[in-house]
PDB file of N, CA, C, O and CB in Angstrom:
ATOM      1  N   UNK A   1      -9.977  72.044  22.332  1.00  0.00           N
ATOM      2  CA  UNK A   1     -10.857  71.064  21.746  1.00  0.00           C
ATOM      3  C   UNK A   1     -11.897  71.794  20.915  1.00  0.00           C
ATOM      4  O   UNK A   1     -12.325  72.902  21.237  1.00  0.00           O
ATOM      5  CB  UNK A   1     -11.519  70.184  22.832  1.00  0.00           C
ATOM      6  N   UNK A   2     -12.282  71.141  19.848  1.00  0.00           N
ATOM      7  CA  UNK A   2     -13.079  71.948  18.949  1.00  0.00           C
ATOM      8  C   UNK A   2     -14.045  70.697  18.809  1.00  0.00           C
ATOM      9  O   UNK A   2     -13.596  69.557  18.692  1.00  0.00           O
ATOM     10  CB  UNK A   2     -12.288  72.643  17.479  1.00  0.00           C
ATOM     11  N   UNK A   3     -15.844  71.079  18.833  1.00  0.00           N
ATOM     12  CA  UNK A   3     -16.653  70.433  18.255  1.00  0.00           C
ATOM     13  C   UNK A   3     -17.946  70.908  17.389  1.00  0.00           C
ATOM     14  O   UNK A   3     -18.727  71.790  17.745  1.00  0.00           O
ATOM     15  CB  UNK A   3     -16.900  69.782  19.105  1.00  0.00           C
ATOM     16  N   UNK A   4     -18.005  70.341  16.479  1.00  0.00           N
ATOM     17  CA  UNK A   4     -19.150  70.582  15.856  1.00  0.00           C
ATOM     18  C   UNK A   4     -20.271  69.397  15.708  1.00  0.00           C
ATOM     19  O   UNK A   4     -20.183  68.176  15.845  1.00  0.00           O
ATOM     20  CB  UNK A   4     -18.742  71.051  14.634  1.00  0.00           C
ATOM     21  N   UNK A   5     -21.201  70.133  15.421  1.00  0.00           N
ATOM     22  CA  UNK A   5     -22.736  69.086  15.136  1.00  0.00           C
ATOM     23  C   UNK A   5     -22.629  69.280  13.834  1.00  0.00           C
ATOM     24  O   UNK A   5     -22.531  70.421  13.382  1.00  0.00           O
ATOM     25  CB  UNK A   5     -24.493  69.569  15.786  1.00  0.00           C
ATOM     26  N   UNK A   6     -22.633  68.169  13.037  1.00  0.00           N
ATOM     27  CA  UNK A   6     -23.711  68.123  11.629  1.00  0.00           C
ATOM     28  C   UNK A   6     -24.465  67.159  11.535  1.00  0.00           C
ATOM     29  O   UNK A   6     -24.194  65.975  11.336  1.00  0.00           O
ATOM     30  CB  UNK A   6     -23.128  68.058  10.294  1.00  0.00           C
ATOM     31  N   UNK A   7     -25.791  67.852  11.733  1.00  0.00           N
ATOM     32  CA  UNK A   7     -26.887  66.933  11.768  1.00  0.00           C
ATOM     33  C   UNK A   7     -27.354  65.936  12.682  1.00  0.00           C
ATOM     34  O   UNK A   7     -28.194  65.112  12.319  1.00  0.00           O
ATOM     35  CB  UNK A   7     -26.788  66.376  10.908  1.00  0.00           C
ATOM     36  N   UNK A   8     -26.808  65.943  14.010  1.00  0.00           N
ATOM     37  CA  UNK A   8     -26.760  64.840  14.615  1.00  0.00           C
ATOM     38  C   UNK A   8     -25.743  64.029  15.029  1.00  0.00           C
ATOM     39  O   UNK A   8     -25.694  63.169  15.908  1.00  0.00           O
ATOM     40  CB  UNK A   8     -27.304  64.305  14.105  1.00  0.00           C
ATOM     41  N   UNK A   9     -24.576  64.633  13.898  1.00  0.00           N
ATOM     42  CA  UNK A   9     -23.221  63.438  14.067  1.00  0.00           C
ATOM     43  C   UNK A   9     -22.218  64.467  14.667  1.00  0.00           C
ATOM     44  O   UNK A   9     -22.412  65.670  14.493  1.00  0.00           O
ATOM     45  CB  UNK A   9     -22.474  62.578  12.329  1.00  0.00           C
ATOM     46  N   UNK A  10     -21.314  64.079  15.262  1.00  0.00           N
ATOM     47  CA  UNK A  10     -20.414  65.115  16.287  1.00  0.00           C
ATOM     48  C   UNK A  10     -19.531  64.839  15.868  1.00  0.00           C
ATOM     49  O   UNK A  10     -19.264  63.648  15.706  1.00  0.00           O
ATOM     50  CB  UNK A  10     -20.292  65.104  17.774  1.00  0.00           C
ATOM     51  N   UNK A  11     -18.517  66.031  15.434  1.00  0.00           N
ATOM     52  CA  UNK A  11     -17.153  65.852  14.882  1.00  0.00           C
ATOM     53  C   UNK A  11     -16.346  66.251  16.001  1.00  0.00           C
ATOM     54  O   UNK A  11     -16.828  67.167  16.666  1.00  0.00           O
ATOM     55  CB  UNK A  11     -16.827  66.684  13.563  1.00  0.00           C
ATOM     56  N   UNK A  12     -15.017  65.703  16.452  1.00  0.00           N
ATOM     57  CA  UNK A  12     -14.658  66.428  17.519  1.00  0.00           C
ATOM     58  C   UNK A  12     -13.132  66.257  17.059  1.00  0.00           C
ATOM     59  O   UNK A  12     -12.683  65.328  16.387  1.00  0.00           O
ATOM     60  CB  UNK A  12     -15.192  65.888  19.053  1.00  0.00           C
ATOM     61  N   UNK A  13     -12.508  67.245  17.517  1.00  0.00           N
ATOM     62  CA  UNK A  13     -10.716  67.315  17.013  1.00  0.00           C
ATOM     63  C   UNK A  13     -10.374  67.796  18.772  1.00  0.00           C
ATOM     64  O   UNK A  13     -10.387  68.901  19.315  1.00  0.00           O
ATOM     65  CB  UNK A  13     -10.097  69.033  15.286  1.00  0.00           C
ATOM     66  N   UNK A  14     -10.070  66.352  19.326  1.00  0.00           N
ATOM     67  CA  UNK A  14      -9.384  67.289  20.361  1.00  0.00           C
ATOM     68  C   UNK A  14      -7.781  67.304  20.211  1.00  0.00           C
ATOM     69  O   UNK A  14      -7.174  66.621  19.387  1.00  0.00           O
ATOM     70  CB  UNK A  14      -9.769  66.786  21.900  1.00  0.00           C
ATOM     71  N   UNK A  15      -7.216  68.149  21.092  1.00  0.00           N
ATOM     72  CA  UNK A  15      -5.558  69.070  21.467  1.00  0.00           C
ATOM     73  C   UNK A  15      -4.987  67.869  20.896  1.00  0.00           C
ATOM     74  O   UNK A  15      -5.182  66.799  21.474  1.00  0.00           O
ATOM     75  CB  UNK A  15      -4.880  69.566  23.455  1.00  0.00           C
ATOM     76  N   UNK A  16      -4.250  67.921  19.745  1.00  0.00           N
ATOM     77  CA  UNK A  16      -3.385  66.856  19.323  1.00  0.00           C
ATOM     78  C   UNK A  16      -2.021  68.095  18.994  1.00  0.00           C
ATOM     79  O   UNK A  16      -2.042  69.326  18.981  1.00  0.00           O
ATOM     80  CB  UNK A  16      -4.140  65.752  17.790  1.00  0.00           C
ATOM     81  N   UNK A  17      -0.955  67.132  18.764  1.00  0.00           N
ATOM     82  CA  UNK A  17       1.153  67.454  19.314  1.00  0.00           C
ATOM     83  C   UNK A  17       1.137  68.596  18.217  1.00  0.00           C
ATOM     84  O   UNK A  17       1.806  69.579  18.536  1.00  0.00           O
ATOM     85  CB  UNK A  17       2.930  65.678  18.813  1.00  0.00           C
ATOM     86  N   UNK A  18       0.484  68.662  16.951  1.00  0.00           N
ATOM     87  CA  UNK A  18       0.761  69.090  15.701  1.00  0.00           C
ATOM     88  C   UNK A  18      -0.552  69.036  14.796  1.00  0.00           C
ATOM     89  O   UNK A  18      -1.320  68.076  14.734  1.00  0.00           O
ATOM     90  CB  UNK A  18       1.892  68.260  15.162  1.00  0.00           C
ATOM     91  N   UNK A  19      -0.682  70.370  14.031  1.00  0.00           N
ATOM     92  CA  UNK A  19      -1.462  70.457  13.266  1.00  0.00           C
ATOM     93  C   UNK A  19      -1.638  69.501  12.392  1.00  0.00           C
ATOM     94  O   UNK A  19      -2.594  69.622  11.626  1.00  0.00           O
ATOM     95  CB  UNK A  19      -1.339  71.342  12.860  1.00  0.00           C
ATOM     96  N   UNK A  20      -0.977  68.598  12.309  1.00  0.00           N
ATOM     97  CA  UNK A  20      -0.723  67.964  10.778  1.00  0.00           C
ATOM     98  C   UNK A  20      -1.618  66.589  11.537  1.00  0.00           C
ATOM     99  O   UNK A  20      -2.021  65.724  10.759  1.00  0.00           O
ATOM    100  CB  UNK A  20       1.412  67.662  10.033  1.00  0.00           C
ATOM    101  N   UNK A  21      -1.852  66.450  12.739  1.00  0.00           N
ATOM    102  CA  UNK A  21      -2.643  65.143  13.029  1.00  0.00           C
ATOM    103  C   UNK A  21      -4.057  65.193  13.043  1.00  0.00           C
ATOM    104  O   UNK A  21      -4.852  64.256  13.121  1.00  0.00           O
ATOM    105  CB  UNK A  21      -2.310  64.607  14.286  1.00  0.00           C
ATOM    106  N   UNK A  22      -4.327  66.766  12.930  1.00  0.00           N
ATOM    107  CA  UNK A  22      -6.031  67.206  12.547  1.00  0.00           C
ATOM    108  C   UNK A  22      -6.688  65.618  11.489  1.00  0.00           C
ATOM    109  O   UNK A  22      -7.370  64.624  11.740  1.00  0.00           O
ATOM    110  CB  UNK A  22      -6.018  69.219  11.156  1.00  0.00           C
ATOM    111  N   UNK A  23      -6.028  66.148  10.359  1.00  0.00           N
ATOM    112  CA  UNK A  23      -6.744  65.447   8.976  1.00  0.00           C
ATOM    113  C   UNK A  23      -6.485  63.758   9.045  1.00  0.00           C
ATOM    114  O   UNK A  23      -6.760  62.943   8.165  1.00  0.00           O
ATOM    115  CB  UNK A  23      -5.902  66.142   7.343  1.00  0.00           C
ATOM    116  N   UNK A  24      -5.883  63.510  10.340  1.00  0.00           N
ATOM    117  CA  UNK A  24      -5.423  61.836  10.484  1.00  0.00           C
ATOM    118  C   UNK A  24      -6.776  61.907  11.474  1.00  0.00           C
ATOM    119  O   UNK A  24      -7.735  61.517  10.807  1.00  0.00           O
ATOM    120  CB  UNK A  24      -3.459  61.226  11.331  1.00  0.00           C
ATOM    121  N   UNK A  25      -7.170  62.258  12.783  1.00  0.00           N
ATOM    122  CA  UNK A  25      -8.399  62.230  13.233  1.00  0.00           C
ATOM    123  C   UNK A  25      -9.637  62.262  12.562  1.00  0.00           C
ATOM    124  O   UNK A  25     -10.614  61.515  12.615  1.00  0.00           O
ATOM    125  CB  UNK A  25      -8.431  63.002  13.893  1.00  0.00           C
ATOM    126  N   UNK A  26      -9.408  63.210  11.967  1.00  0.00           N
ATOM    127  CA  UNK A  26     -10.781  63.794  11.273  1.00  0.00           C
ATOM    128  C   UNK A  26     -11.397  62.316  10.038  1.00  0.00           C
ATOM    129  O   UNK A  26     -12.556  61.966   9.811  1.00  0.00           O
ATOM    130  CB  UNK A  26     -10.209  65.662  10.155  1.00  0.00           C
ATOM    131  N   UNK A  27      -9.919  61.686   9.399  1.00  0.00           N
ATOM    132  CA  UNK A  27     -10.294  60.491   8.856  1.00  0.00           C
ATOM    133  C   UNK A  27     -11.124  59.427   9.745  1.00  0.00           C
ATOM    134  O   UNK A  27     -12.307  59.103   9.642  1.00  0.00           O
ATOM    135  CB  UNK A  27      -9.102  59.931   8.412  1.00  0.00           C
ATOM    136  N   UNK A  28     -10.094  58.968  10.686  1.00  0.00           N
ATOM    137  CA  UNK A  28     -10.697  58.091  11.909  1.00  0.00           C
ATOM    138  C   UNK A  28     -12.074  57.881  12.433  1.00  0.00           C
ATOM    139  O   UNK A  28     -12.526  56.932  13.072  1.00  0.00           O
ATOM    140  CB  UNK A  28     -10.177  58.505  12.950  1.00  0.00           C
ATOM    141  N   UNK A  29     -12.776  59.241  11.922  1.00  0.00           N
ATOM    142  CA  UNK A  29     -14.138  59.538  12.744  1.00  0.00           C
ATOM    143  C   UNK A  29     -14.874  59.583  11.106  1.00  0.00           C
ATOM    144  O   UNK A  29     -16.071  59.857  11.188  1.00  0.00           O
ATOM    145  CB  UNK A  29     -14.210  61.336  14.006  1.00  0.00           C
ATOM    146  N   UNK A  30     -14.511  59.422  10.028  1.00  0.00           N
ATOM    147  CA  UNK A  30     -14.937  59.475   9.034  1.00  0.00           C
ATOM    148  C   UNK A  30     -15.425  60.244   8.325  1.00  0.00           C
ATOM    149  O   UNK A  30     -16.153  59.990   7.365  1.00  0.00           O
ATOM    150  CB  UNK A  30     -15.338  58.983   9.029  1.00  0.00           C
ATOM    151  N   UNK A  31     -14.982  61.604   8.828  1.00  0.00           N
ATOM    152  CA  UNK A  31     -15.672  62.860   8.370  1.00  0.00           C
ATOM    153  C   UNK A  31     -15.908  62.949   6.592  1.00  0.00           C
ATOM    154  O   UNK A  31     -16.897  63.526   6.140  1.00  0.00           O
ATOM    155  CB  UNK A  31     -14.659  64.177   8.934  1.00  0.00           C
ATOM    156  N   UNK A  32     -14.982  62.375   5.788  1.00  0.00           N
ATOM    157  CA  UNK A  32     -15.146  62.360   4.240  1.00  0.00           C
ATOM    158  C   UNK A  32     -16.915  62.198   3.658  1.00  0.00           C
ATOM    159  O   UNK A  32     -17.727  62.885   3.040  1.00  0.00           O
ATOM    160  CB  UNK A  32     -14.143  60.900   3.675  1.00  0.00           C
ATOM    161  N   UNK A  33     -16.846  60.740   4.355  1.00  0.00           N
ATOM    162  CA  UNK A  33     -18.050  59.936   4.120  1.00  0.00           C
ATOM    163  C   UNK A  33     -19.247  60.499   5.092  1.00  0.00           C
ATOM    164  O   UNK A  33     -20.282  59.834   5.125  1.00  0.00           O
ATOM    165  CB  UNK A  33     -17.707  58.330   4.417  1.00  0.00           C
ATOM    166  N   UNK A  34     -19.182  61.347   5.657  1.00  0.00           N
ATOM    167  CA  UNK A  34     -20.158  61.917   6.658  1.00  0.00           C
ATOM    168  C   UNK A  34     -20.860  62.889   5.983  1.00  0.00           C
ATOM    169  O   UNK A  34     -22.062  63.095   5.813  1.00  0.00           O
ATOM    170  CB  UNK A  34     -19.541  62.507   7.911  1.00  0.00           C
ATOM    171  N   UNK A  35     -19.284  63.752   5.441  1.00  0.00           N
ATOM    172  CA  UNK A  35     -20.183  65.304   4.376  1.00  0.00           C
ATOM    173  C   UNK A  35     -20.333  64.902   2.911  1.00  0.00           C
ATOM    174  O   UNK A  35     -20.968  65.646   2.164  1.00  0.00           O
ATOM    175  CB  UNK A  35     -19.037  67.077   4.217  1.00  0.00           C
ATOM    176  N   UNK A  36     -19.678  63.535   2.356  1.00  0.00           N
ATOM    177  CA  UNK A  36     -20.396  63.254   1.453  1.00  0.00           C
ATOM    178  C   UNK A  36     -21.608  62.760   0.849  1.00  0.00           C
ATOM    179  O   UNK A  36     -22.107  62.866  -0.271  1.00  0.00           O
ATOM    180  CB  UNK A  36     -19.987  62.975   1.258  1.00  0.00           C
ATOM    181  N   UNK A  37     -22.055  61.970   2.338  1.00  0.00           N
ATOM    182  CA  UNK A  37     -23.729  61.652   2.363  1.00  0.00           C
ATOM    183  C   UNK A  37     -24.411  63.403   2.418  1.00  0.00           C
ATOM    184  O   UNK A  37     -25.346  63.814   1.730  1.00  0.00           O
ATOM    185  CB  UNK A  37     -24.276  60.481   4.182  1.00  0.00           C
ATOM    186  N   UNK A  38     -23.863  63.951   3.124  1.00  0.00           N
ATOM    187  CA  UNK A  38     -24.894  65.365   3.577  1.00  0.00           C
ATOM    188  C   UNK A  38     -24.770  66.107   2.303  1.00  0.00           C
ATOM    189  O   UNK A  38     -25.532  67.069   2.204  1.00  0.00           O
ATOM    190  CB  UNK A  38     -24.301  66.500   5.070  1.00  0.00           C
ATOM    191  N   UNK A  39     -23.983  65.876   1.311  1.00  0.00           N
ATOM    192  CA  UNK A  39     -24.123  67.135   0.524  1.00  0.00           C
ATOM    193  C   UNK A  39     -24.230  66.406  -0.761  1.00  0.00           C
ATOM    194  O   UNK A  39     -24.227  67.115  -1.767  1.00  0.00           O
ATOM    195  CB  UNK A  39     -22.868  68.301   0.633  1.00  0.00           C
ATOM    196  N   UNK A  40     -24.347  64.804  -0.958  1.00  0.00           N
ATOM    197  CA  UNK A  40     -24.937  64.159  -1.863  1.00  0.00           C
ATOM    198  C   UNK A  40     -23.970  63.724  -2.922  1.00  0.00           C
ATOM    199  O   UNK A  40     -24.257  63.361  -4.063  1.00  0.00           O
ATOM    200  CB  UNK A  40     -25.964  64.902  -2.317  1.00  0.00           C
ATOM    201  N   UNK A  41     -22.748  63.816  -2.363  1.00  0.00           N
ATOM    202  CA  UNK A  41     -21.892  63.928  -3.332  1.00  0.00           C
ATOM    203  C   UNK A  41     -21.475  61.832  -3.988  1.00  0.00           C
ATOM    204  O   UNK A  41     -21.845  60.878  -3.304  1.00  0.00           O
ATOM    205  CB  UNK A  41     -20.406  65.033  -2.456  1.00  0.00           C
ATOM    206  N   UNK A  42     -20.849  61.693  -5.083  1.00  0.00           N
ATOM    207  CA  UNK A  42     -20.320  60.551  -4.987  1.00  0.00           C
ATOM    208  C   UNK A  42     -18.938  60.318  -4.869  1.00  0.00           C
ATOM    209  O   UNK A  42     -18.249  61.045  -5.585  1.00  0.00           O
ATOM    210  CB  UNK A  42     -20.702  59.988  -5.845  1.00  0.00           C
ATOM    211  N   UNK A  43     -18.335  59.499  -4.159  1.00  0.00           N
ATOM    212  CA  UNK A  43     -17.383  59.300  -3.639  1.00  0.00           C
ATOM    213  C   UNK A  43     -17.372  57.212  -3.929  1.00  0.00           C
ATOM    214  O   UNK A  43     -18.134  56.245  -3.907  1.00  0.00           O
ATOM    215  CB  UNK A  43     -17.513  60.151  -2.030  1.00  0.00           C
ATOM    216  N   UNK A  44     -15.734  57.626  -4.207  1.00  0.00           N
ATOM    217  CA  UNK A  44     -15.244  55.521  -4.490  1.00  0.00           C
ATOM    218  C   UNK A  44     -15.885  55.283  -3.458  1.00  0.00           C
ATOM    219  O   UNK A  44     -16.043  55.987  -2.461  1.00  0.00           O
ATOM    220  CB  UNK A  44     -13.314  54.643  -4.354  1.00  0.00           C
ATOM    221  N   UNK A  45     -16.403  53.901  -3.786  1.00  0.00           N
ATOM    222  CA  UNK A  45     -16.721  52.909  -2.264  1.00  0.00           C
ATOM    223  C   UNK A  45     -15.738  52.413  -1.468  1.00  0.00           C
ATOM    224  O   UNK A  45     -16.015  52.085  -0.314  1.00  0.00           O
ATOM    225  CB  UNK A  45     -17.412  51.594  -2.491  1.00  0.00           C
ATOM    226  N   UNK A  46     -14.600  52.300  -1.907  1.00  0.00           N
ATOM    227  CA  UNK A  46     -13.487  51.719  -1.100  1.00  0.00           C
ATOM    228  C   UNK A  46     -12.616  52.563  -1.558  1.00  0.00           C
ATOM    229  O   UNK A  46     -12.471  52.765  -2.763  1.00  0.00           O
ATOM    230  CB  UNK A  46     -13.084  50.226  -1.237  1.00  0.00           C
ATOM    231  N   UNK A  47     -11.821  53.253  -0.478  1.00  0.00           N
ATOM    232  CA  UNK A  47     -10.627  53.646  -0.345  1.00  0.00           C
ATOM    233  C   UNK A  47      -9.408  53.250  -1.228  1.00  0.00           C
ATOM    234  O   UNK A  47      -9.093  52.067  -1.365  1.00  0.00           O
ATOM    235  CB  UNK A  47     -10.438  53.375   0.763  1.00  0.00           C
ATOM    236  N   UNK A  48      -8.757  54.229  -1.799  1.00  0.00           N
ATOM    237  CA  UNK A  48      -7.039  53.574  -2.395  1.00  0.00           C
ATOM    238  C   UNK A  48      -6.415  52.312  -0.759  1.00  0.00           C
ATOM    239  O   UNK A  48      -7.214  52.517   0.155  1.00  0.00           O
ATOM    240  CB  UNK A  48      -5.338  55.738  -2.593  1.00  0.00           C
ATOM    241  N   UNK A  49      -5.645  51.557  -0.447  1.00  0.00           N
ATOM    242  CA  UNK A  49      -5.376  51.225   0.648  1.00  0.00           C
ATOM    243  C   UNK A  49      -4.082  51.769   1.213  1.00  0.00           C
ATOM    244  O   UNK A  49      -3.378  51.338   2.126  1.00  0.00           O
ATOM    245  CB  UNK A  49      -5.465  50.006   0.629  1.00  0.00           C
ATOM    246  N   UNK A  50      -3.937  52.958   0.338  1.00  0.00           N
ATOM    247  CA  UNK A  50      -2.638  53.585   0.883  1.00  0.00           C
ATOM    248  C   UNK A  50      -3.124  54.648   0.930  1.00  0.00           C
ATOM    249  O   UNK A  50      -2.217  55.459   0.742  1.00  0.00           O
ATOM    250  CB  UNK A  50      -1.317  53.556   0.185  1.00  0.00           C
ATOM    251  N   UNK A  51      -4.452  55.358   1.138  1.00  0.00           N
ATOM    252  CA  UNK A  51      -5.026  56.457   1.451  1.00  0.00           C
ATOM    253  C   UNK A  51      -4.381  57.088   3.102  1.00  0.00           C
ATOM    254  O   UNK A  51      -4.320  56.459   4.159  1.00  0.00           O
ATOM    255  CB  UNK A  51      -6.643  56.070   1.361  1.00  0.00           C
ATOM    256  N   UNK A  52      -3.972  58.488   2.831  1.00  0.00           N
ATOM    257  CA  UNK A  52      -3.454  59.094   4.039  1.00  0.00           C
ATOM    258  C   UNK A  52      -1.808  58.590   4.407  1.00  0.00           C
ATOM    259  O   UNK A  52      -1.285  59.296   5.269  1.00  0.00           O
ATOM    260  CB  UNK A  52      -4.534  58.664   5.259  1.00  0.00           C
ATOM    261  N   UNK A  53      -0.922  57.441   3.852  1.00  0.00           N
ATOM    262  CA  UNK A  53      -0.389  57.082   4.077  1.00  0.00           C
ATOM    263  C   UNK A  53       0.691  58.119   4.280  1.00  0.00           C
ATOM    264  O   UNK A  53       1.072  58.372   5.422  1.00  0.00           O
ATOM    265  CB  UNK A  53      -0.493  56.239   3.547  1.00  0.00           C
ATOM    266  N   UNK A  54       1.275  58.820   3.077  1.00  0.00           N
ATOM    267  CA  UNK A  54       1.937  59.777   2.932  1.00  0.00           C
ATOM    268  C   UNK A  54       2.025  61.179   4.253  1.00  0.00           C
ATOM    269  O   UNK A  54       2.995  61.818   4.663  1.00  0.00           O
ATOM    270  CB  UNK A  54       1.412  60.078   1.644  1.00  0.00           C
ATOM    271  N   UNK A  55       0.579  61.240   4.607  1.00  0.00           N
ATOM    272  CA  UNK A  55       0.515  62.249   5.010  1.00  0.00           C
ATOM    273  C   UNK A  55       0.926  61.853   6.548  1.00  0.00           C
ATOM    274  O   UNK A  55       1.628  62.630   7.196  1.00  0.00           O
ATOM    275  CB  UNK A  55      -0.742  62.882   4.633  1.00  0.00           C
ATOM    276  N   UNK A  56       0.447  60.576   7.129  1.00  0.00           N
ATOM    277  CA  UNK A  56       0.474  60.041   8.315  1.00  0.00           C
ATOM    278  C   UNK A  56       2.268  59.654   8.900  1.00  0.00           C
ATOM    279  O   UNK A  56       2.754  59.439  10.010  1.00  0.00           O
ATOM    280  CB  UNK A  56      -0.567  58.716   8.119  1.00  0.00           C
ATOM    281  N   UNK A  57       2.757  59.709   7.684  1.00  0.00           N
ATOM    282  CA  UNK A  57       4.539  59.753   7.830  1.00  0.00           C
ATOM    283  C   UNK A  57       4.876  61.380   7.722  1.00  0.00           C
ATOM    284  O   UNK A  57       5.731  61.691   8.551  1.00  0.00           O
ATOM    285  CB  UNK A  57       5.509  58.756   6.292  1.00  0.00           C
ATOM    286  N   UNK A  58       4.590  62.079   7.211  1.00  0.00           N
ATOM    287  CA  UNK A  58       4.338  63.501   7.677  1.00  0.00           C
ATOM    288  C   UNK A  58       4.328  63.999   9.349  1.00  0.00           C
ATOM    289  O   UNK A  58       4.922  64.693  10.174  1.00  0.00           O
ATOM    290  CB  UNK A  58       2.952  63.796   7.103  1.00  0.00           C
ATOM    291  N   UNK A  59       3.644  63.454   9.232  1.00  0.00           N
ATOM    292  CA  UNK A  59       2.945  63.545  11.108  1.00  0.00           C
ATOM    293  C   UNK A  59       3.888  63.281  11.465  1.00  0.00           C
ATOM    294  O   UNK A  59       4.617  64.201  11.836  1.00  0.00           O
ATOM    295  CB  UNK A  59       1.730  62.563  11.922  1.00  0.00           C
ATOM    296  N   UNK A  60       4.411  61.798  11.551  1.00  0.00           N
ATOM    297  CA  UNK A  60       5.129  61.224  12.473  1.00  0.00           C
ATOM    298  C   UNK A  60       6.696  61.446  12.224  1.00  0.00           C
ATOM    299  O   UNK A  60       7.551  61.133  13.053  1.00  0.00           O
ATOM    300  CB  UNK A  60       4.725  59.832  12.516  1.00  0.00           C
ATOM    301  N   UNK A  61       7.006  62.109  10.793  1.00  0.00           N
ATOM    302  CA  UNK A  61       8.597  62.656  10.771  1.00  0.00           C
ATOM    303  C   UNK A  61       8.607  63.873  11.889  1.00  0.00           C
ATOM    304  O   UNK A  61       9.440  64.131  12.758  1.00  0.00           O
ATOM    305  CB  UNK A  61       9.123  63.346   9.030  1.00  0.00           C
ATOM    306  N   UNK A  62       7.124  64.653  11.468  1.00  0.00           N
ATOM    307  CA  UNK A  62       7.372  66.335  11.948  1.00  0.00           C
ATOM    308  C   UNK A  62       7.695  65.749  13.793  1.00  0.00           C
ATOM    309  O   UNK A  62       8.678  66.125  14.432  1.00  0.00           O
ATOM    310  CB  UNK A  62       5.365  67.783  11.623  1.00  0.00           C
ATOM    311  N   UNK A  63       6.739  64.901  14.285  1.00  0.00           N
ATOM    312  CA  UNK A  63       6.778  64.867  15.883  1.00  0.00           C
ATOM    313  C   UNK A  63       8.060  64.252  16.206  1.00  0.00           C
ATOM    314  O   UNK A  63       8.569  64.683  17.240  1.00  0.00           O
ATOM    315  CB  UNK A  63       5.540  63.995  16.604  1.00  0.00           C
ATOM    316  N   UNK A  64       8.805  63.217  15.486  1.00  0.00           N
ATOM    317  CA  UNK A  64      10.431  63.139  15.786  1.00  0.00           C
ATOM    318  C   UNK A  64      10.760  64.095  15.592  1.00  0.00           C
ATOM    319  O   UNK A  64      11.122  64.459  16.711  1.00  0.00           O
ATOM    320  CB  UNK A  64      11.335  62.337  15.141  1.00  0.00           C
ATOM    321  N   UNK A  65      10.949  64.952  14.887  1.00  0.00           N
ATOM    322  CA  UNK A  65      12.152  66.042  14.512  1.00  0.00           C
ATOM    323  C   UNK A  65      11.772  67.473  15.941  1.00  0.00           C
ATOM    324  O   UNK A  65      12.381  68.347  16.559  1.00  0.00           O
ATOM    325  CB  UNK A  65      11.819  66.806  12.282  1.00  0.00           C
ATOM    326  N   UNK A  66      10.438  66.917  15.834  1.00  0.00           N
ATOM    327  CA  UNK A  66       9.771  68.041  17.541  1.00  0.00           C
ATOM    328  C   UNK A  66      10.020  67.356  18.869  1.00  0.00           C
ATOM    329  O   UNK A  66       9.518  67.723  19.931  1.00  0.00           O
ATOM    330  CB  UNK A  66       7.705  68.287  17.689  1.00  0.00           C
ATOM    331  N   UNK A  67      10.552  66.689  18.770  1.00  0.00           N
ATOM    332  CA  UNK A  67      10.664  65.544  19.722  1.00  0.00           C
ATOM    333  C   UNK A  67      12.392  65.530  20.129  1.00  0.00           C
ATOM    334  O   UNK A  67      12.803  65.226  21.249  1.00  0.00           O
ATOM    335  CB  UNK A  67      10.058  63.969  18.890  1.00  0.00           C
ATOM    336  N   UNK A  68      13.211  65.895  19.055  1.00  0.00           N
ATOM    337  CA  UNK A  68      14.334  65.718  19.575  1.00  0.00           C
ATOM    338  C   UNK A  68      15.619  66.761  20.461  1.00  0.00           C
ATOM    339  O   UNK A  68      16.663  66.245  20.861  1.00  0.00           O
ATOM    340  CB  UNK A  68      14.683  65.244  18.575  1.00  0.00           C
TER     341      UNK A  68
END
């Protein structure tokens, strides 16, 4: 399990099957919009709605094919 503080807000990635489910958590907890307030950046207000999609079938091909 890995955690960090920024600023108050706690990022946490715990033991997930495959590396590739890091950046599907790390969305979930909103980390984008977390370091884009902290470092001032601008970012769309709303998401593509197929944001991560690609990558989240990634995940879930690699854990069948680890799975069988």
């Amino acid at each position: 399990m890995c955690t960090v503080e920024l600023c108050c807000q706690v990022i946490d990635v715990h033991d997930v099957s495959s590396i590739y489910r890091v950046p599907i958590i790390l969305d979930d907890q909103q980390l984008d919009l977390m370091l884009a307030k902290r470092l001032a950046l601008s970012l769309p207000a709303v998401r593509p709605p197929r944001f991560l999609l690609k990558w989240k079938d990634l995940a879930d091909r690699f854990a069948f094919i680890c799975n069988f």
